[in-house]
C-alpha positions in Angstrom: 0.0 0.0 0.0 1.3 3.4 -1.1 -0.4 5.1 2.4 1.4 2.3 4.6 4.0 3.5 7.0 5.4 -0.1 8.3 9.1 0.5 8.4 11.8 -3.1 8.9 15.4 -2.5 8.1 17.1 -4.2 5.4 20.3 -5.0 4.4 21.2 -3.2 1.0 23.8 -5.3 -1.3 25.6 -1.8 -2.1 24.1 1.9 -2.3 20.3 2.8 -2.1 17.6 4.9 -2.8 18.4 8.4 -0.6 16.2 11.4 -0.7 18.6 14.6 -0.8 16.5 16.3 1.6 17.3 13.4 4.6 20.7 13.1 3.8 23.5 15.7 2.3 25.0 12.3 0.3 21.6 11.8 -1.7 21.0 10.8 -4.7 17.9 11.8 -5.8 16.0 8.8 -4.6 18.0 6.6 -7.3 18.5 9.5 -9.8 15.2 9.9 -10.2 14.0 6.2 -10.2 11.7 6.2 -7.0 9.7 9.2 -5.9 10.8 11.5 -3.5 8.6 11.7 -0.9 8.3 15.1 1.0 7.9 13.4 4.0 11.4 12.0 3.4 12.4 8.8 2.3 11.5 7.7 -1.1 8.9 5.5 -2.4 9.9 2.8 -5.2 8.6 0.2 -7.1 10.3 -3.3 -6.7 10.4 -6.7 -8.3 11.1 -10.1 -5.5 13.0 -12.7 -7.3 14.1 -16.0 -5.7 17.0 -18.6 -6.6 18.6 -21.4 -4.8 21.5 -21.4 -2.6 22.5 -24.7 -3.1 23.1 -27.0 -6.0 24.5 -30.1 -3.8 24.7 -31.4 -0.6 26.3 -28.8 1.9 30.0 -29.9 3.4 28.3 -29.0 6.5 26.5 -27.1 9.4 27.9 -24.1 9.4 27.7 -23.6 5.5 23.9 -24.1 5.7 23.4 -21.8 8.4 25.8 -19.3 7.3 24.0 -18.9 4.4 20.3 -19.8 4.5 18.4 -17.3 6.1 14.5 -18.4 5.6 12.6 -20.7 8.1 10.3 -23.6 6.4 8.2 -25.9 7.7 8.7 -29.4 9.0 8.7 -31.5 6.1 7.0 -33.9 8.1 3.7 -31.8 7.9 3.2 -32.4 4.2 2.2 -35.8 2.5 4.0 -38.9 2.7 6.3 -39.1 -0.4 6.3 -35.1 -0.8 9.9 -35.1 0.4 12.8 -37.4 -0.2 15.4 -37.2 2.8 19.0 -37.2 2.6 21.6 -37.3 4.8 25.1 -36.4 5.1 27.5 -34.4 6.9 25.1 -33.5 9.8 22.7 -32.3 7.8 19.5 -33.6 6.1 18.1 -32.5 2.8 14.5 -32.9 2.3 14.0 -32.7 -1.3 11.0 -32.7 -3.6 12.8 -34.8 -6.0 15.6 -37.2 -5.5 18.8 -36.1 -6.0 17.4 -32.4 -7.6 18.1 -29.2 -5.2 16.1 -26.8 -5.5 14.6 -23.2 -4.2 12.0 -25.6 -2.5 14.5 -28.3 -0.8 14.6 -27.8 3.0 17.8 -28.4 5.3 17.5 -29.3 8.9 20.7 -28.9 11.0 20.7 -28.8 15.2 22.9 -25.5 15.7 25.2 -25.1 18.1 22.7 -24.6 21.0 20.8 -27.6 20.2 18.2 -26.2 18.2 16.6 -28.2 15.2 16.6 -25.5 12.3 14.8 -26.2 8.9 15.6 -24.0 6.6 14.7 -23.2 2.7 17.2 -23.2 0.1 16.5 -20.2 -1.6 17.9 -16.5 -1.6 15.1 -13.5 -2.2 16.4 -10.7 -3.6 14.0 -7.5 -3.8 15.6 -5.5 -6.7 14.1 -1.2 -7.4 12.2 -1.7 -10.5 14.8 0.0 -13.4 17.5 0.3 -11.4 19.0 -3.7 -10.2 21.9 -2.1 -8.3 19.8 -1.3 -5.6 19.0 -4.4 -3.8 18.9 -6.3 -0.7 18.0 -10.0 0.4 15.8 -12.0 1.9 13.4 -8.9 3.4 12.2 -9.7 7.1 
């Protein structure tokens, strides 16, 4: 919604979007790619795009948790036969096909404090519409 005034930070891959009346290093709201808003900030159109992280098996638990970031659910909540499980390396690959990883594959891994974490294989990268070099991931 264009009237919404929910705020979450995020984590931009490289510049961003500044309004030159916040901040004396603006930029015009992306040279003139987003609207400038006169209550500051700036207000842009964006496009969500999601890829996997990994094509294999991970080497091990601190790869997948160093890089997954998105919760999923217990594969054990869906259908028998919806996941294949696989298993190496401490950590188990649920997968929707055997031996196929995928933005949809789900790794569980018990973290350093003994917690079970499941977790999706898949980055989501929200990109400003016309400009690509503005972007962050996996948006809270």
């Amino acid at each position: 919604r264009e009237d919404s005034r929910n705020f979450f930070k995020v984590y931009w891959t490289g510049d961003f979007p500044k309004n030159d009346d916040d901040v004396t290093d603006g930029n015009s709201c992306g040279n003139g790619i987003c609207e400038s808003l006169i209550t500051g900030g700036c207000l842009c159109r964006t496009v969500i795009s999601e890829t996997r992280v990994f094509s294999r098996m991970p080497g091990n638990i601190e790869e997948v948790l160093a890089n997954l970031y998105i919760g999923a659910y217990d594969p054990s909540a869906f259908d028998s036969g919806t996941y294949v499980e696989e298993e190496a390396n401490g950590v188990k690959a649920y997968l929707t096909s055997a031996g196929s990883y995928d933005a949809d594959s789900v790794f569980e891994v018990t973290d350093q404090y003994g917690r079970i974490q499941r977790l999706k294989n898949a980055k989501e990268s929200v990109r400003i519409q016309g400009a690509p070099e503005f972007s962050f991931r996996n948006a809270p």
